[in-house]
Structure formats: C-alpha cells, structure tokens
C-alpha positions as CSV (number, residue, x, y, z in Angstrom):
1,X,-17.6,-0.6,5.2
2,X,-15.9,0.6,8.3
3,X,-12.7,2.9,8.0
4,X,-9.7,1.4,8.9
5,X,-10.4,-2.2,8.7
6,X,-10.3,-4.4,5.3
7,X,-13.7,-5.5,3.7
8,X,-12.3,-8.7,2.2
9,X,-15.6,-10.2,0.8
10,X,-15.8,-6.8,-1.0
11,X,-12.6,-7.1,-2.3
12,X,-12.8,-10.8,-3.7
13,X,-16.3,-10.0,-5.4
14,X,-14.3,-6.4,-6.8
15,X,-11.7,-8.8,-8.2
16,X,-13.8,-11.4,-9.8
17,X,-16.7,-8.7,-11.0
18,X,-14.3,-5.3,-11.9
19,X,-11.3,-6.8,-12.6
20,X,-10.3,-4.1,-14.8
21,X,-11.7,-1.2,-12.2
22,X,-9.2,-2.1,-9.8
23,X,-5.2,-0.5,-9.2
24,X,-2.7,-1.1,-6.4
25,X,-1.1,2.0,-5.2
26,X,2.2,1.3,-3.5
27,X,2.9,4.1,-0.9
28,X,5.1,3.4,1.7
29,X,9.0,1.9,1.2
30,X,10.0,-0.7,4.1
31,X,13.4,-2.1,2.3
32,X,15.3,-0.2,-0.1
33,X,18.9,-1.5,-1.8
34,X,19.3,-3.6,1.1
35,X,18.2,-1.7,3.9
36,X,15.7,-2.0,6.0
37,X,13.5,0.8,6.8
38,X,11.4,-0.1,8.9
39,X,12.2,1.2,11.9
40,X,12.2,4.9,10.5
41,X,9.2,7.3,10.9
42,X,6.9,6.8,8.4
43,X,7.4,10.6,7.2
44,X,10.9,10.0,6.4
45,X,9.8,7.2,4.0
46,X,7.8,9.3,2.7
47,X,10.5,11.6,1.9
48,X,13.0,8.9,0.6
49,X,10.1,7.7,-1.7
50,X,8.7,10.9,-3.0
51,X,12.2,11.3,-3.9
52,X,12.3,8.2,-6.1
C-alpha cells in the first residue's frame, strides 16, 4: 500500500473477510445546519467539529 492513495481491492476483501474489524471515522464537517463549509480552511472545521 502506497500512502495517500486508496487500496480498494484491499478494502473489498477487508469487508467481506473482517467485517467486524473494520470502523469509519468521520473527521472532517463539509455541511452543517444548512451551511456549507466547504470553502473554509480545513483547521477551522476542525475547530467547529471538535467543538461538537
């Protein structure tokens, strides 16, 4: 595997093998009660988030 760049064969077999081994981890916020956040620096939705 290569940083940066998605391994989807490793991810399907991961699915169907580990099913229970595997999480999603939401960490960024792009909309948030109607807004859309975009277009801010990625630190400030950081902030806004961490703040949730």
């Amino acid at each position: 595997m290569r940083l940066g760049l998605s391994d989807f064969a490793a991810l399907r077999k991961a699915i169907t093998r580990r099913q229970h081994d595997l999480y999603f981890v939401a960490f960024d916020l792009l909309h948030l009660n109607g807004h859309d956040l975009r277009d801010m620096v990625l630190e400030d939705r950081r902030e806004i988030l961490a703040g949730s």
